[in-house]
N, C-alpha and C positions, 0 to 999 in steps of 0.2 A: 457461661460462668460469670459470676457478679463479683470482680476484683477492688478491696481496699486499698487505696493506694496513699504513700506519709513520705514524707521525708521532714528533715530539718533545715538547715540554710545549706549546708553542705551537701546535699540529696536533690537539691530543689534546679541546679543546671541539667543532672538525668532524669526528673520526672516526667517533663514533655514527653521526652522519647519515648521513654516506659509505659505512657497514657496511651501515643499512639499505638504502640506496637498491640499495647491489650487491645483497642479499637482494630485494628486492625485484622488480630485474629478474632474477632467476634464476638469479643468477653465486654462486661460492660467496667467502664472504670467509677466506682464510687473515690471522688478526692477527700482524702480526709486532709490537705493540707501539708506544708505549708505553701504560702503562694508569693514567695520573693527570695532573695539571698541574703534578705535580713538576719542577724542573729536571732535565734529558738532556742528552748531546749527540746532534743530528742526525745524523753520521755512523753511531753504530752501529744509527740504524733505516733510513737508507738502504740500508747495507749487508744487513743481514738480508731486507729487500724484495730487494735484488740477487740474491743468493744465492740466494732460492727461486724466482727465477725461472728460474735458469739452471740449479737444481739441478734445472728439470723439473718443481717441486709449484705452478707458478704458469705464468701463461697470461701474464698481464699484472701491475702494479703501480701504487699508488696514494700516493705520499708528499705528506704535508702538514706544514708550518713554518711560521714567522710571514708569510716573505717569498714561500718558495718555490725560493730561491737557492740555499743549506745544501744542502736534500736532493737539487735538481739537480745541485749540481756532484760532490757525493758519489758519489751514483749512476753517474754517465757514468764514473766511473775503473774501475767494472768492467764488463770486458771483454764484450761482449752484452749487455751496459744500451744503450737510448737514452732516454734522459728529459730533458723540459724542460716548464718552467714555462706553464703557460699560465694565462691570467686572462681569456680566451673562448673562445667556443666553433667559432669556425669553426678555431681554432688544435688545440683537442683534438679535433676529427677529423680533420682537414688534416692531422695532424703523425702518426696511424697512418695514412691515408690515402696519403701520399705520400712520407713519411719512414721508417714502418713503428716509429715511437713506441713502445717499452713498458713503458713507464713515466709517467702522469701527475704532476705536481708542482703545487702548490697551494698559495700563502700565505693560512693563515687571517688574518691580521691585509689583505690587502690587498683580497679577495672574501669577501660576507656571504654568508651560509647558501644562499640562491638561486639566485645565481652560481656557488656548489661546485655546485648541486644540476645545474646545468645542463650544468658542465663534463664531468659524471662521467658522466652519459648521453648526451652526446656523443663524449667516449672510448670506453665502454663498446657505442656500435652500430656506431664504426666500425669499417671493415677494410684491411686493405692494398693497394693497387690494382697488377693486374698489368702493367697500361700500362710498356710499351717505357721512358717515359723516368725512371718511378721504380725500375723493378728497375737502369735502369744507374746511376742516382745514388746507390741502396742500394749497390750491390757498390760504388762510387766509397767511400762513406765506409767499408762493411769494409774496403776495401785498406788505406785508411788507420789502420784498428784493427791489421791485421794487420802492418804495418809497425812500428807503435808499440812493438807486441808481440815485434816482433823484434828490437828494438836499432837501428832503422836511421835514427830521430833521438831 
């Protein structure tokens, strides 16, 4: 699996870790940035994690922020993101699992090193389940992307 990987200045002390561990289990990490604890804004590395997903060079994504919040709400404005925050782990498999999630979101200031570690190998084994009631809840919330997308509120 071909993982996008963002943070902002606040995201950028758990990124190593998060880099290895995707190395680690086998996945490749595409960095999309940033590379210091300089101040950012978190939008333009949600964005760039979006973007390579959709552009096809990424499988999945990984953004991290202080909160978590930042780079979740960023993310979901583009069109084929789903990402949300999670700070356990039955959430980051549950949420590709049954939601079909792709995109992980992580506040480093709210979960220690452990708890990313867990989160992110939880993300990272799960899969989308084809069960009856999650492909109709998935196409429920595209409709609702593709309406959005159409002018039609």
């Amino acid at each position: 699996m071909r993982i996008a990987l963002g943070c902002d200045h606040a995201g950028f002390p758990l990124k190593q870790r998060v880099a290895s561990l995707i190395q680690a289990a086998g996945h490749q990490v595409i960095d999309c940035g940033t590379e210091s604890n300089c101040s950012v804004d978190y939008p333009d590395y949600a964005r760039k994690v979006g973007e390579t997903i959709i552009a096809g060079q990424a499988d999945r994504g990984i953004l991290v922020c202080g909160s978590g919040v930042g780079v979740s709400v960023a993310a979901n404005k583009i069109p084929g993101i789903r990402a949300a925050i999670c700070h356990d782990t039955y959430s980051a498999h549950q949420g590709v699992e049954h939601d079909s999630m792709n995109v992980l979101c992580i506040g480093a200031r709210i979960v220690g090193e452990e708890v990313a570690t867990e989160l992110v190998k939880a993300f990272m084994s799960a899969e989308f389940s084809s069960d009856e009631r999650h492909v109709r809840r998935l196409n429920k919330v595209l409709d609702i992307e593709r309406d959005a997308l159409a002018g039609r509120f």
